[in-house]
MIDOSE-1310 file (N, C-alpha, C; in nm, 2 decimals, decimal comma, always signed):
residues 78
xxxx	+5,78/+8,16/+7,25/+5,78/+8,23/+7,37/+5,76/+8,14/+7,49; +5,85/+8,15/+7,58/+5,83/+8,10/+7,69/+5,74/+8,17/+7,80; +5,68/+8,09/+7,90/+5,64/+8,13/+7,99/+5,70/+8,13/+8,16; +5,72/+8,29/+8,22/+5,80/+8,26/+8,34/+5,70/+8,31/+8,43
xxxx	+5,75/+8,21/+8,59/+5,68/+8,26/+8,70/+5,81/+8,32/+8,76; +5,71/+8,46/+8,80/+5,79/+8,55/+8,91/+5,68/+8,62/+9,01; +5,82/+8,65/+9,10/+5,71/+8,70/+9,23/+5,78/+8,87/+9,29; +5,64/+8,90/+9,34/+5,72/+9,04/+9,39/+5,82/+9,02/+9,51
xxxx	+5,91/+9,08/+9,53/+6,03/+9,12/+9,63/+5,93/+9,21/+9,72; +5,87/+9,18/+9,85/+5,85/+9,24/+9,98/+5,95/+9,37/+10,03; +5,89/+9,47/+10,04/+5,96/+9,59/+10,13/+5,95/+9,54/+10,27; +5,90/+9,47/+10,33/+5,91/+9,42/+10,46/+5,86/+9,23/+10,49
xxxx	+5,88/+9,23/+10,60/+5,81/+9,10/+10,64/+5,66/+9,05/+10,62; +5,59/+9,19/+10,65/+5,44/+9,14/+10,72/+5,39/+9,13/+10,53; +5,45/+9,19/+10,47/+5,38/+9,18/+10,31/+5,42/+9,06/+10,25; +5,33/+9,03/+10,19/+5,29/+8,87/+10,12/+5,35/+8,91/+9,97
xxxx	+5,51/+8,81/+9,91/+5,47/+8,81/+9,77/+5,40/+8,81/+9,66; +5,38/+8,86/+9,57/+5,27/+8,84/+9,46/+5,37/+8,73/+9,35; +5,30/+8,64/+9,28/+5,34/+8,55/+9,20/+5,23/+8,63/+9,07; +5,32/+8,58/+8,92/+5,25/+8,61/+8,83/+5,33/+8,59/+8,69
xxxx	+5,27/+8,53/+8,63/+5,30/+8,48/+8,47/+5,33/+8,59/+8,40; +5,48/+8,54/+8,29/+5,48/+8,66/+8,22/+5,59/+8,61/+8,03; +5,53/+8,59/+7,98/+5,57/+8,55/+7,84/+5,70/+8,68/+7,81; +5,78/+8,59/+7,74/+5,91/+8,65/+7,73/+5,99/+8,53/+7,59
xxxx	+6,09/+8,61/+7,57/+6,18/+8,49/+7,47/+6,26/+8,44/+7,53; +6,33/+8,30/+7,53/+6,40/+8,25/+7,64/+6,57/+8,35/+7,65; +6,58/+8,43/+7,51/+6,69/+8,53/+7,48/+6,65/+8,64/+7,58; +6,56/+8,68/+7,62/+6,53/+8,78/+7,71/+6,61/+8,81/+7,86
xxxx	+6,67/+8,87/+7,91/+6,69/+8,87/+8,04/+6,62/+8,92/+8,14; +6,59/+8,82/+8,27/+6,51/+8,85/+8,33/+6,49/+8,95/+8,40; +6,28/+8,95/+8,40/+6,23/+9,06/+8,46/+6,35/+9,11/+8,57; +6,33/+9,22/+8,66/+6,37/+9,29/+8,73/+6,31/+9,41/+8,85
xxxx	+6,21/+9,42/+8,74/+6,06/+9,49/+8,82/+5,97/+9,44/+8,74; +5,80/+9,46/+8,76/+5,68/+9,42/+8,76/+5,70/+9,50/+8,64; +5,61/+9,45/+8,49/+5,57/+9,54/+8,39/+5,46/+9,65/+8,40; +5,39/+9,65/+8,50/+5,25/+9,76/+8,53/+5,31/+9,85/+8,65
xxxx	+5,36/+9,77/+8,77/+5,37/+9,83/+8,87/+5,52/+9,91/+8,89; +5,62/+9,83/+8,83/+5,75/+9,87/+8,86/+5,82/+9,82/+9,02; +5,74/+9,76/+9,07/+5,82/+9,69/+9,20/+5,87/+9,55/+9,12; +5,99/+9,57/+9,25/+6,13/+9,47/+9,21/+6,05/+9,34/+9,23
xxxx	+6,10/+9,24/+9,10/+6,11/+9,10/+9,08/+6,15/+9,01/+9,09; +6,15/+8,88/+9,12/+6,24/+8,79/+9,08/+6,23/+8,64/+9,00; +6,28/+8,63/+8,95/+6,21/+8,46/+8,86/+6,24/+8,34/+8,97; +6,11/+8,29/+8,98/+6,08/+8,20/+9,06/+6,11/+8,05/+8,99
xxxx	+6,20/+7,94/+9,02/+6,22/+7,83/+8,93/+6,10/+7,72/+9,04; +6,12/+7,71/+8,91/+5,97/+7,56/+8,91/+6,02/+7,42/+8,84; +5,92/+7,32/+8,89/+5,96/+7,21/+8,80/+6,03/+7,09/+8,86; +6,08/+6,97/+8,80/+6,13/+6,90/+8,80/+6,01/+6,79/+8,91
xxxx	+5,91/+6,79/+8,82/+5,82/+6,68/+8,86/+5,81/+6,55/+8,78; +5,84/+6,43/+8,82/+5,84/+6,33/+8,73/+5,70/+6,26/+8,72; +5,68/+6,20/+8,63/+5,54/+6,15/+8,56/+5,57/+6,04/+8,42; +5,46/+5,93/+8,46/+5,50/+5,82/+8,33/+5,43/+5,90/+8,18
xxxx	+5,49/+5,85/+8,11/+5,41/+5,84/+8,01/+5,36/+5,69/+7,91; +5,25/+5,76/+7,87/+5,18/+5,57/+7,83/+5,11/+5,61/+7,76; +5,07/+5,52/+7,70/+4,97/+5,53/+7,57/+5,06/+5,40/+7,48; +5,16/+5,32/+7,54/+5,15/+5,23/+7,41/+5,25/+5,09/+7,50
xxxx	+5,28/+4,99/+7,51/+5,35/+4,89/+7,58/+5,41/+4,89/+7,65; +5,53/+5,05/+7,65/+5,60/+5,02/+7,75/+5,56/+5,19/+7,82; +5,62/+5,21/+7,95/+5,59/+5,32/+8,01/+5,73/+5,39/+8,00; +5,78/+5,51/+7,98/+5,87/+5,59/+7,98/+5,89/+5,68/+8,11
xxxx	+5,94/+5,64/+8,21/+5,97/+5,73/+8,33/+6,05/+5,87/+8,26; +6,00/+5,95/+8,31/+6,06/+6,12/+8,29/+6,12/+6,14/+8,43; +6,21/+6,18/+8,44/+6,27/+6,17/+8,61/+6,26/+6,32/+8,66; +6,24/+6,32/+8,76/+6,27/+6,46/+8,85/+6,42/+6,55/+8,83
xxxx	+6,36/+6,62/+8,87/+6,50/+6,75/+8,88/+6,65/+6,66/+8,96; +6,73/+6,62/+8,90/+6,85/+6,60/+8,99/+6,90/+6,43/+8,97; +6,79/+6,37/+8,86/+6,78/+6,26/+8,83/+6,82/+6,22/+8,71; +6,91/+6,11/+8,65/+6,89/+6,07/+8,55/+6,82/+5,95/+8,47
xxxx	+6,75/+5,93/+8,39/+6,67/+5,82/+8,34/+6,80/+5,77/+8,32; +6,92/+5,78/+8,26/+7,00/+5,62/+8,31/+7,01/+5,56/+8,42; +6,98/+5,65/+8,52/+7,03/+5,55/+8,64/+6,92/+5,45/+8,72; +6,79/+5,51/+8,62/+6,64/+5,41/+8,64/+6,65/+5,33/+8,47
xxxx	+6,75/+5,36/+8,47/+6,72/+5,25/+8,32/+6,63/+5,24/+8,24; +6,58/+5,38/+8,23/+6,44/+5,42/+8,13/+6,53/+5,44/+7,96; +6,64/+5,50/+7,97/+6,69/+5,56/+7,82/+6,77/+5,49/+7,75; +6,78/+5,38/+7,78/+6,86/+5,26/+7,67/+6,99/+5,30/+7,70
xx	+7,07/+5,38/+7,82/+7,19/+5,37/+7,86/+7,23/+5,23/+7,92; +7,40/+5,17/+7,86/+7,45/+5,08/+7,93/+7,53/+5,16/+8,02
């Protein structure tokens, strides 16, 4: 099971989204209303933060959203 962030859809301006976690199968299609409330939803995309990893000689760059580790020469691409 995955985990998705979604946020409520505002009836107006002056109202503040609500954000809120909700486990689902990645086969699922997404929310559309709130499961308790029934106001309308949307899936909020997140992500694409890059960060090393280490623990052993060499460091492995994970690259950001839009990035490829070939083109930082982290994945043994020629």
């Amino acid at each position: 099971m995955a985990t998705y962030l979604y946020e409520t859809i505002p009836d107006s301006a002056s109202e503040e989204p609500v954000r809120f976690e909700y486990q689902q199968s990645m086969n699922d299609a997404p929310l559309t209303n709130h499961p308790t409330t029934g106001v309308p939803v949307k899936r909020v995309i997140t992500g694409g933060y890059g960060f090393n990893v280490t623990g052993s000689t060499q460091s492995a760059l994970v690259p950001s959203a839009g990035e490829s580790c070939c083109r930082q020469g982290g994945c043994g691409c020629s």
